[in-house]
C-alpha positions as CSV (number, residue, x, y, z in Angstrom):
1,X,-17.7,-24.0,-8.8
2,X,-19.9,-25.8,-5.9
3,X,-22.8,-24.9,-4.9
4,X,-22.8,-27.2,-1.6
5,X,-19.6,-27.7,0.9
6,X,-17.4,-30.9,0.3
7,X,-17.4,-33.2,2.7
8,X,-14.2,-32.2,5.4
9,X,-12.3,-34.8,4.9
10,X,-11.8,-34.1,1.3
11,X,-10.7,-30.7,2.1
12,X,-8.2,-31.4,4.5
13,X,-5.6,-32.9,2.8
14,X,-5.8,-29.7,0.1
15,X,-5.9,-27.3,3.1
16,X,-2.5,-28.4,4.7
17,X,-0.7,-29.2,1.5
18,X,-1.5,-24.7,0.5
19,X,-1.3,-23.9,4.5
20,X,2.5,-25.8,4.1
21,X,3.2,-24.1,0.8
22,X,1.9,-20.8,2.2
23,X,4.1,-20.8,4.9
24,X,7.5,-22.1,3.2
25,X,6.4,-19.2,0.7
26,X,6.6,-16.9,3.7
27,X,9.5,-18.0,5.4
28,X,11.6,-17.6,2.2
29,X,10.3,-14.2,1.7
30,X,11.8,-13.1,5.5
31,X,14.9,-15.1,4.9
32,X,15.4,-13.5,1.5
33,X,15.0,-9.7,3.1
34,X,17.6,-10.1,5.2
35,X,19.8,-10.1,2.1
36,X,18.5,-7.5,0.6
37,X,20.4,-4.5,-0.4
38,X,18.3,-1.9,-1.5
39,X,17.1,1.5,1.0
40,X,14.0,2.7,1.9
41,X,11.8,4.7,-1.1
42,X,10.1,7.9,0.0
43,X,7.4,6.6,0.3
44,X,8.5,3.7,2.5
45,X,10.6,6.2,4.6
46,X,6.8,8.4,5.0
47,X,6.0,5.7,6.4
48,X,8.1,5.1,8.8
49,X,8.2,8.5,10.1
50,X,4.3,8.5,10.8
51,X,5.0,5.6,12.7
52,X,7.3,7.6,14.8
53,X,4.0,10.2,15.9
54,X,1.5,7.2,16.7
55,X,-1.0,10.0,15.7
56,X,-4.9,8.7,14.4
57,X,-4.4,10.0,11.3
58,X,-1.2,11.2,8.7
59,X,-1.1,13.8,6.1
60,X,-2.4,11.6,2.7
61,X,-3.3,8.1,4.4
62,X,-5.1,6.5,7.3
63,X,-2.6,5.6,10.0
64,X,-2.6,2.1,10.5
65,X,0.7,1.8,8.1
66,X,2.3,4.0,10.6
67,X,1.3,1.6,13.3
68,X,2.4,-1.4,11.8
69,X,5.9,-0.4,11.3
70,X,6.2,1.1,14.5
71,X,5.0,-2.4,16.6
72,X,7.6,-4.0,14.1
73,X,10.9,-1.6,14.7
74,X,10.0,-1.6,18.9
75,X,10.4,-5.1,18.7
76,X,12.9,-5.5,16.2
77,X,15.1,-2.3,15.8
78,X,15.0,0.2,13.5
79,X,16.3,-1.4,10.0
80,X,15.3,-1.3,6.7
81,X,14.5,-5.2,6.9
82,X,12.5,-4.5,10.2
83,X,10.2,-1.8,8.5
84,X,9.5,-3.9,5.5
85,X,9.0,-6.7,7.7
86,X,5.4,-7.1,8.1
87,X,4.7,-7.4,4.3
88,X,5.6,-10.8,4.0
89,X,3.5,-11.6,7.0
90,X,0.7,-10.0,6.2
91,X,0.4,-11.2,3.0
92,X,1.0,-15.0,4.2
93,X,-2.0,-14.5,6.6
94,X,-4.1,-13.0,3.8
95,X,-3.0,-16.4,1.5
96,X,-4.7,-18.3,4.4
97,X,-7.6,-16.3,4.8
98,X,-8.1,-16.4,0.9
99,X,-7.9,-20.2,1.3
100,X,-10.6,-20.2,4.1
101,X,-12.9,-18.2,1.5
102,X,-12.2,-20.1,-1.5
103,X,-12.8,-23.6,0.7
104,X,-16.2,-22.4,1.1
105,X,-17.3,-21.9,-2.6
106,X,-14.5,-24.3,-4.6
107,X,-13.8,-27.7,-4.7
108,X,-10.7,-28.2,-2.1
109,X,-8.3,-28.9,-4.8
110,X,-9.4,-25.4,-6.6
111,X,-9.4,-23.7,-3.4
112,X,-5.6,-24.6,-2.5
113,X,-4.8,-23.1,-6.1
114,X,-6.6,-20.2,-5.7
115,X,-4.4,-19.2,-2.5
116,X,-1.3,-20.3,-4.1
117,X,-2.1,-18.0,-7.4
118,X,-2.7,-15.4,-4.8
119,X,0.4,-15.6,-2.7
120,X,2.4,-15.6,-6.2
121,X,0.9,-13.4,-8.0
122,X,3.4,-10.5,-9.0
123,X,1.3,-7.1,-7.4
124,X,2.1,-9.3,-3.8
125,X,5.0,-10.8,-4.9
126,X,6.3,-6.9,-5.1
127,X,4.0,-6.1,-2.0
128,X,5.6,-8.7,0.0
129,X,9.0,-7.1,-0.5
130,X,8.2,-3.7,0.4
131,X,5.9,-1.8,3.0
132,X,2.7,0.0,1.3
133,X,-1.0,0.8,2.6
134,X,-1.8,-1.9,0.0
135,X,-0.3,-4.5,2.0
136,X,-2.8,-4.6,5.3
137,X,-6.0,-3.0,2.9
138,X,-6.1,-6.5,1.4
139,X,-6.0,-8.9,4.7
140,X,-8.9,-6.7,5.7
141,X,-10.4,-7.0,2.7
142,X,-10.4,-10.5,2.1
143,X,-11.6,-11.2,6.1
144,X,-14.9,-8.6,5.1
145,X,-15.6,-10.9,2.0
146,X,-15.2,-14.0,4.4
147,X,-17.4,-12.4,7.0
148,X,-19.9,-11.3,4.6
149,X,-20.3,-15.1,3.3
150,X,-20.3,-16.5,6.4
151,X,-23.3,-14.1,7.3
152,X,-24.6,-14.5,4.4
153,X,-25.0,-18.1,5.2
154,X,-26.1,-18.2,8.5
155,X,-29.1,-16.3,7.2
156,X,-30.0,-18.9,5.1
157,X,-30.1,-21.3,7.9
158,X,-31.5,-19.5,10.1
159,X,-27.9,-18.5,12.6
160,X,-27.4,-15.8,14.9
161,X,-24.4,-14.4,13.3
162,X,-23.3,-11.8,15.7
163,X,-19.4,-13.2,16.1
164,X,-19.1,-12.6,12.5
165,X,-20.6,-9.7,12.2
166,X,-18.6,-8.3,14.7
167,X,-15.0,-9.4,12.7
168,X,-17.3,-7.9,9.7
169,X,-17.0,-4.3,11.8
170,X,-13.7,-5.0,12.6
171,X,-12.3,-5.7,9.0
172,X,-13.7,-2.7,7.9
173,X,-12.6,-0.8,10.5
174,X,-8.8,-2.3,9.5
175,X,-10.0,-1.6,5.9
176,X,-10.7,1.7,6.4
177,X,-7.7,2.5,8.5
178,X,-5.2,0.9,5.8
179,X,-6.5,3.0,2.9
180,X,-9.2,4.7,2.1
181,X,-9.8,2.5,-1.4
182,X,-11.6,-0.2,1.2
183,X,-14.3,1.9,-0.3
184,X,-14.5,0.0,-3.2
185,X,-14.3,-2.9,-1.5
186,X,-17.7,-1.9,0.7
187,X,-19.0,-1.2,-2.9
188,X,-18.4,-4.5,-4.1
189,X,-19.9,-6.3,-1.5
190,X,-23.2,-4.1,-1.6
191,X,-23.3,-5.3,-5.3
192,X,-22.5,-8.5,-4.4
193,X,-25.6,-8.9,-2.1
194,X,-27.4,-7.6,-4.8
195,X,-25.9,-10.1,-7.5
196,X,-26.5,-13.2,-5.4
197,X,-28.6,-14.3,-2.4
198,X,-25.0,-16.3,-1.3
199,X,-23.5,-13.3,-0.3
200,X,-26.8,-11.3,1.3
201,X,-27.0,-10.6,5.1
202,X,-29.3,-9.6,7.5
203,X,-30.0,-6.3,8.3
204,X,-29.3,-6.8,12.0
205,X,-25.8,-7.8,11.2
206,X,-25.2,-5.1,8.8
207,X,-25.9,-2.7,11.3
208,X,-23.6,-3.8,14.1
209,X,-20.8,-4.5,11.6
210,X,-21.6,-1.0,11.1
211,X,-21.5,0.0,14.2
212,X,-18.3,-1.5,15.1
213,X,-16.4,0.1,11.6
214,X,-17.9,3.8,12.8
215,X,-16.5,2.8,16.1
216,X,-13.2,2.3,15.4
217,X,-12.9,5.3,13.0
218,X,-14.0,7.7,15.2
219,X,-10.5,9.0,16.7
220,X,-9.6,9.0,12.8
221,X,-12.3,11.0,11.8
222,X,-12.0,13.5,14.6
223,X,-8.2,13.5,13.6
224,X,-9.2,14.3,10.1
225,X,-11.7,17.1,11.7
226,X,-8.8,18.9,13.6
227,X,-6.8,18.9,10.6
228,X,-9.2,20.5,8.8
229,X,-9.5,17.0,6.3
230,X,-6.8,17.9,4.5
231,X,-6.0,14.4,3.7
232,X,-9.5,14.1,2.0
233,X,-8.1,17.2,0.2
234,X,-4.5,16.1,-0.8
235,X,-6.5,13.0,-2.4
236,X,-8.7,15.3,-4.4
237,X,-5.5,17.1,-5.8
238,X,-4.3,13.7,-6.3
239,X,-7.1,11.9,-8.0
240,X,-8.0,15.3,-9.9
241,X,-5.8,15.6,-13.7
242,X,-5.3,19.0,-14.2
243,X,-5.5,21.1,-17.6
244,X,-6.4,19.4,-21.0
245,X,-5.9,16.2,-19.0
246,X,-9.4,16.6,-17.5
247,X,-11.0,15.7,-20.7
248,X,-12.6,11.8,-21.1
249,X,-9.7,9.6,-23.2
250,X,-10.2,6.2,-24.2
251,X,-6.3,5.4,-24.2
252,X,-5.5,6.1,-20.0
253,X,-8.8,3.7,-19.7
254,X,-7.3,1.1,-22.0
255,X,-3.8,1.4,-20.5
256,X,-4.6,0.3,-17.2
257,X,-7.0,-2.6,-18.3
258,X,-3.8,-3.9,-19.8
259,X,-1.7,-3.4,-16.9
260,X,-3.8,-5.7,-15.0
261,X,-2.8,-8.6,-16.8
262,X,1.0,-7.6,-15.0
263,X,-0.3,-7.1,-11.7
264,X,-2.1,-10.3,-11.3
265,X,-0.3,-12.4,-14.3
266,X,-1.8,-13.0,-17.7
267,X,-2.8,-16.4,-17.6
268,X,-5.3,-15.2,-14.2
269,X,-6.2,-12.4,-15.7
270,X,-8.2,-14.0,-18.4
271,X,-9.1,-16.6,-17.1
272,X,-10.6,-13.9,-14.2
273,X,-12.6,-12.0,-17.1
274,X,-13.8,-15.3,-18.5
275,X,-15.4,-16.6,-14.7
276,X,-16.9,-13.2,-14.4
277,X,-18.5,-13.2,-17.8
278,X,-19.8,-16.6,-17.6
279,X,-20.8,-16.0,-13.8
280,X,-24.3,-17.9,-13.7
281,X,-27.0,-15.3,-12.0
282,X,-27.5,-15.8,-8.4
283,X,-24.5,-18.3,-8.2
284,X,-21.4,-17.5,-5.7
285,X,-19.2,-17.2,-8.7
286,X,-21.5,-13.9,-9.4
287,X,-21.0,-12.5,-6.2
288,X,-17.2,-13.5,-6.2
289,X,-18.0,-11.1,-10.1
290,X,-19.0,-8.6,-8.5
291,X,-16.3,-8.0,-6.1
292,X,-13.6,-8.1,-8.8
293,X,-16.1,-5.8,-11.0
294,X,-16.6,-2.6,-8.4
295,X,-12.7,-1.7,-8.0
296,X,-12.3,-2.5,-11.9
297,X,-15.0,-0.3,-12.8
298,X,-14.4,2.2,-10.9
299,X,-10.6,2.6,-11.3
300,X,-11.5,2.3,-15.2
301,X,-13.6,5.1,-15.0
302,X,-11.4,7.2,-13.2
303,X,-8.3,6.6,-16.0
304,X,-10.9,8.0,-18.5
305,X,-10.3,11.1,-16.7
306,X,-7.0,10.5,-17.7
307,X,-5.2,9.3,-14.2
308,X,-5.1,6.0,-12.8
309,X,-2.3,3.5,-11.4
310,X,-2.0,-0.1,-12.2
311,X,-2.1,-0.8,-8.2
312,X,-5.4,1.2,-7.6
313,X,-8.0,-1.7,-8.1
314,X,-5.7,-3.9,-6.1
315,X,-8.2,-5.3,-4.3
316,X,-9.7,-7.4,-7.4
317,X,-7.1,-9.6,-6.7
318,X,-8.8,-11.9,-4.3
319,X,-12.2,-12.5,-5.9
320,X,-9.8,-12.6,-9.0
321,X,-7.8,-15.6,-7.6
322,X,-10.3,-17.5,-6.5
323,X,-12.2,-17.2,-10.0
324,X,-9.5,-17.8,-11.7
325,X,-8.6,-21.2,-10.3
326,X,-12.2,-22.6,-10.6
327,X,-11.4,-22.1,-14.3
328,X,-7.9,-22.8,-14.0
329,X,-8.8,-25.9,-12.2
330,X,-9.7,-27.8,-15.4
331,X,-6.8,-26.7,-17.3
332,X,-3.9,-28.4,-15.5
333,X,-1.2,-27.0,-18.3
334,X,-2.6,-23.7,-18.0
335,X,-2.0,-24.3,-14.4
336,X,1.2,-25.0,-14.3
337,X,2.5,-22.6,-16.7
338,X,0.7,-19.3,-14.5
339,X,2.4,-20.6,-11.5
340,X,5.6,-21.2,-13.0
341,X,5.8,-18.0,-14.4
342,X,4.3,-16.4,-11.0
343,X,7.0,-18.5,-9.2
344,X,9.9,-17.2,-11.3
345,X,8.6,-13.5,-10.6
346,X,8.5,-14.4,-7.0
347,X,11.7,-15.3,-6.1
348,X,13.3,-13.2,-9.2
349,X,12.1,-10.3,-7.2
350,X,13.9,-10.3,-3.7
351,X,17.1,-11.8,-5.5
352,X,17.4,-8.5,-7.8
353,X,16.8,-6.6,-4.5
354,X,20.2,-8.6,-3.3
355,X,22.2,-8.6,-6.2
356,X,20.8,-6.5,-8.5
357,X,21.7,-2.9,-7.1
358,X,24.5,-2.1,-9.5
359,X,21.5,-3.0,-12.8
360,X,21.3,-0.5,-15.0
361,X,18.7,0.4,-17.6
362,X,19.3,1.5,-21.2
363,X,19.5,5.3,-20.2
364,X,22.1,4.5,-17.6
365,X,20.2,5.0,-14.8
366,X,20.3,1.9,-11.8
367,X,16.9,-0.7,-12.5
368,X,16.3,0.2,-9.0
369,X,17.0,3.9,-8.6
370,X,13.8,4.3,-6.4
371,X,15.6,2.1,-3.9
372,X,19.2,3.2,-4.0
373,X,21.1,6.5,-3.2
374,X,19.6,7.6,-0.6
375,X,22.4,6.6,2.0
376,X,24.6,8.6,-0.1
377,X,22.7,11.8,0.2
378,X,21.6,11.2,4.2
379,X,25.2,10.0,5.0
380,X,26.5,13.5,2.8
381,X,24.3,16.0,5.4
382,X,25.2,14.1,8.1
383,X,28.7,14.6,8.1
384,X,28.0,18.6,6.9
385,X,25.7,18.8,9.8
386,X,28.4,17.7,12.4
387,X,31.1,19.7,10.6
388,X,28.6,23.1,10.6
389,X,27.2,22.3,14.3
390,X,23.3,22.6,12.6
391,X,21.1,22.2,15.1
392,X,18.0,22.7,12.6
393,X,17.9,21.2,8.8
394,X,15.0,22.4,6.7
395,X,13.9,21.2,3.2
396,X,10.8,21.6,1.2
397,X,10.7,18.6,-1.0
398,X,9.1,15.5,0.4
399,X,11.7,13.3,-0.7
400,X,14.3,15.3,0.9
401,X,12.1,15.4,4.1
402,X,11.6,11.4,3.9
403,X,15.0,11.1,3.9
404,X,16.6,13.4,6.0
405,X,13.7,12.1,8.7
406,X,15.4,8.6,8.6
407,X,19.1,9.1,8.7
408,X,18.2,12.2,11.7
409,X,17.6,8.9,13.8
410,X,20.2,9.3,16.5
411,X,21.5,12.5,15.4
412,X,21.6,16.1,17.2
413,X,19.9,18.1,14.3
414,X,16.5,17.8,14.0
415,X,14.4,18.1,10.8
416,X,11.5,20.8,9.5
417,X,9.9,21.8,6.7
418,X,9.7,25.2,4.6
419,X,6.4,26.2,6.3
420,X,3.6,26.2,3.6
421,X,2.2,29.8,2.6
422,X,-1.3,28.3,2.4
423,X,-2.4,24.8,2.7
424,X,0.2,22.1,3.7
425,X,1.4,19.5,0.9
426,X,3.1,17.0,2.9
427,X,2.8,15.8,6.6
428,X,6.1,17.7,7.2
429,X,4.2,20.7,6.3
430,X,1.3,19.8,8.8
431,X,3.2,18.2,11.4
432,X,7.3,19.6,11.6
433,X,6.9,23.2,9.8
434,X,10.0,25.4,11.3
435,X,9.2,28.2,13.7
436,X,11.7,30.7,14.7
437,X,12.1,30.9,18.2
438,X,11.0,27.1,18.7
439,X,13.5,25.5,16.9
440,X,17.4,25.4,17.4
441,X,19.6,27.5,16.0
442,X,22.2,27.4,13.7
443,X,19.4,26.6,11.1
444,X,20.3,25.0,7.2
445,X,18.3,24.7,4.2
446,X,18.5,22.0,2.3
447,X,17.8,22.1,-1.8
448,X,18.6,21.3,-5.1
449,X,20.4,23.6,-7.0
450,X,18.9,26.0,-9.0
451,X,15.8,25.8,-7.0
452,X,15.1,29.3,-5.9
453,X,15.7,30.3,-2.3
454,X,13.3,30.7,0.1
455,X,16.0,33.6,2.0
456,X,18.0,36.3,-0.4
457,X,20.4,35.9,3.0
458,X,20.9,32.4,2.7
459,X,25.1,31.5,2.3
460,X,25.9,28.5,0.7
461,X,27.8,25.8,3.4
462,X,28.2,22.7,0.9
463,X,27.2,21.1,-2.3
464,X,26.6,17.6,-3.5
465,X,26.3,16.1,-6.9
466,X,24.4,12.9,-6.4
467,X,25.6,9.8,-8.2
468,X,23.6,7.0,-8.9
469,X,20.4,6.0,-7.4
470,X,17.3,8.3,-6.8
471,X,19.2,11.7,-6.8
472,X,21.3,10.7,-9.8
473,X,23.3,13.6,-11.5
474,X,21.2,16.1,-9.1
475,X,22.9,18.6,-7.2
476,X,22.0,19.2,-3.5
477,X,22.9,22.1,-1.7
478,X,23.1,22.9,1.9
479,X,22.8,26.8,2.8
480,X,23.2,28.7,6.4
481,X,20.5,31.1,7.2
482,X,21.5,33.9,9.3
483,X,17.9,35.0,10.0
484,X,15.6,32.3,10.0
485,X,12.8,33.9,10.3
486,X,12.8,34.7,6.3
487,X,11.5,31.2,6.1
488,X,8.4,32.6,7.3
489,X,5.4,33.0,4.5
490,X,4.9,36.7,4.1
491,X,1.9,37.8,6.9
492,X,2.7,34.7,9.3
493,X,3.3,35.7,13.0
């Protein structure tokens, strides 16, 4: 890697050439959407529905997913394209801000591969054709690393570096309100400024970068307050293995180490692990370590706890990239065979999502169950709900609240959930719990079979065996409740 800048005329003709590919990239992504025929998942359809509140906070996640898809759907219309939307986007203006970092501490040629490998790579290829917290964490992320460097050398010069330390306080803000891992990213660029004096800022700027972050998370954090942080204590349960599982194992640890080398391709991935090994002390290619090191090592750690998900150290990506192509720069088969492969994974992606509905796996089940079936099951209690008259649907299963939430759009029947005896476990639970005397009348439960009822009075009103798709071969029962108020956990008012 450089030390010093290139001259700017050298970098130009790089910059365009990714700036064009990155925005072809783009455009084909939101072309390709349109044709695509899968449904939201539950957790995309969460998502959505927090949107619909425009609350500072939601029941497991900062809000700012919520507020993306609702900008998105006012100006667009409620569709499944329109809430997936900003995914593509996002990640085509976090290419071009990966490009402006990777300008600064590659040769131009190295820099334009480093956004390419990023906007390719197949965690974003994936990203880009759905809607998750991931999405906006790593556009914050990569404008903080880009903020930080920028600081970092102003410092060294002798700059007043107030504008970027204000973006600084305002990508962590974003950070923060996309997911709570920016964490890790905060961690990395402590260690960073510790690893290298290329990526250390003054103190001054620190502390209004600060300022500005706190700023913008204060109607969060009072949120969180009023709720009595039970988002900081759904993540607990979550993060937490329970039983034997709480023991240390080496073979959770191991498993997501190797499920990097998916995420971010296998050619990257080493040659990632083989820039941050030989990442000369004090250089920016230790810094650049660093950051790909803190949500690594932490994630690891966690997985030898026995629970961790490939997409938890996400943000390692972008140091990762950039990296990776100032090995990868030298190596111009290697090169071309990591982006043809990311390429191929890229576009193979959105076209499965179009054609690919009817796929089925060994076992029988649809390749993308998670994304199909849910029409069948929201379309099924509409048409029950019109021919009972229900006025009130209640469920207790997430999934079933997701989805019923979604198709309720423009219908008469509104949806709650079973309210929780103790501690809510889903925003439902916080936010849309049923209360007799509030809510409409005739009132419907909504279950699978077999599940026990929440009302010895209940009467069953309809049945449906799911076919296939997320529900497959489940049966869902709908049953009228002559006194709602058994709903009720046993002492509530």
């Amino acid at each position: 890697m450089r030390t010093k800048a290139e001259p700017l005329a050298a970098a130009v003709p790089f910059a365009l050439l990714a700036v064009l590919a990155i925005a072809v990239l783009t455009f084909a992504r939101v072309a390709l959407a349109l044709l695509d025929a899968t449904q939201l998942s539950t957790d995309e359809a969460q998502y959505w529905a927090w949107g619909q509140d425009l609350a500072f906070g939601a029941y497991s996640k900062p809000p700012l997913i919520g507020w993306l898809i609702r900008g998105f759907t006012e100006v667009f219309g409620t569709s499944v394209w329109s809430v997936r939307l900003s995914s593509p986007l996002l990640h085509g203006a976090t290419a071009l801000a990966v490009l402006a970092l990777a300008l600064r501490v590659l040769p131009p040629a190295a820099a334009a591969l480093a956004a390419l490998f990023y906007l390719t790579t197949p965690a974003v290829a994936l990203g880009a054709a759905l809607i998750t917290t991931d999405t906006p964490l790593l556009l914050a992320a990569t404008l903080a690393f880009l903020a930080q460097h920028h600081l970092a050398q102003r410092r060294a010069t002798g700059k007043a570096g107030f504008g970027w330390a204000m973006v600084l306080g305002v990508a962590l803000g974003l950070g923060f309100l996309s997911k709570y891992a920016m964490i890790y990213a905060a961690l990395g660029m402590a260690l960073a400024a510790w690893a290298a004096p290329g990526w250390r800022i003054r103190g001054r700027d620190l502390a209004v970068a600060v300022l500005v972050a706190v700023l913008m998370l204060v109607p969060h954090l009072l949120w969180l307050a009023q709720q009595g942080f039970v988002t900081f204590l759904h993540l607990a349960d979550t993060a937490q293995p329970a039983g034997a599982e709480r023991a240390v194992y080496a073979l959770p640890a191991l498993r997501f180490l190797a499920e990097q080398f998916v995420v971010i391709g296998p050619i990257l991935f080493a040659a990632c692990l083989w820039a941050m090994l030989r990442a000369p002390r004090g250089s920016d290619d230790a810094g650049l370590a660093a950051l790909a090191a803190a949500p690594l090592a932490i994630v690891t750690l966690q997985a030898l706890g026995g629970k961790a998900l490939a997409n938890w150290a996400v943000l390692f990506i972008v140091p990762g990239v950039i990296l990776a192509a100032g090995v990868l720069a030298q190596h111009r088969a290697l090169t071309l065979i990591s982006l043809g492969l990311a390429l191929v994974v890229t576009l193979a992606l959105p076209l499965a999502k179009a054609i690919g509905t009817g796929w089925q796996r060994p076992d029988g089940r649809l390749l993308l169950a998670r994304y199909m079936g849910h029409d069948e099951m929201g379309g099924w209690v509409t048409a029950q709900a019109q021919r009972l008259k229900a006025a009130t649907i209640v469920a207790r299963d997430r999934d079933l609240l997701a989805d019923l939430e979604w198709f309720a759009t423009d219908q008469p029947w509104q949806v709650r959930a079973v309210p929780p005896p103790v501690r809510p476990a889903n925003h439902w639970e916080l936010k849309q719990p049923f209360q007799p005397g509030l809510d409409a009348a005739p009132v419907f439960v909504l279950q699978r079979t077999g599940t026990p009822l929440p009302c010895p009075t209940a009467l069953p009103a309809a049945q449906l065996l799911a076919g296939p798709g997320h529900y497959q071969g489940q049966s869902l029962s709908l049953f009228a409740l002559p006194d709602p108020t058994c709903l009720m956990p046993e002492g509530a008012p």
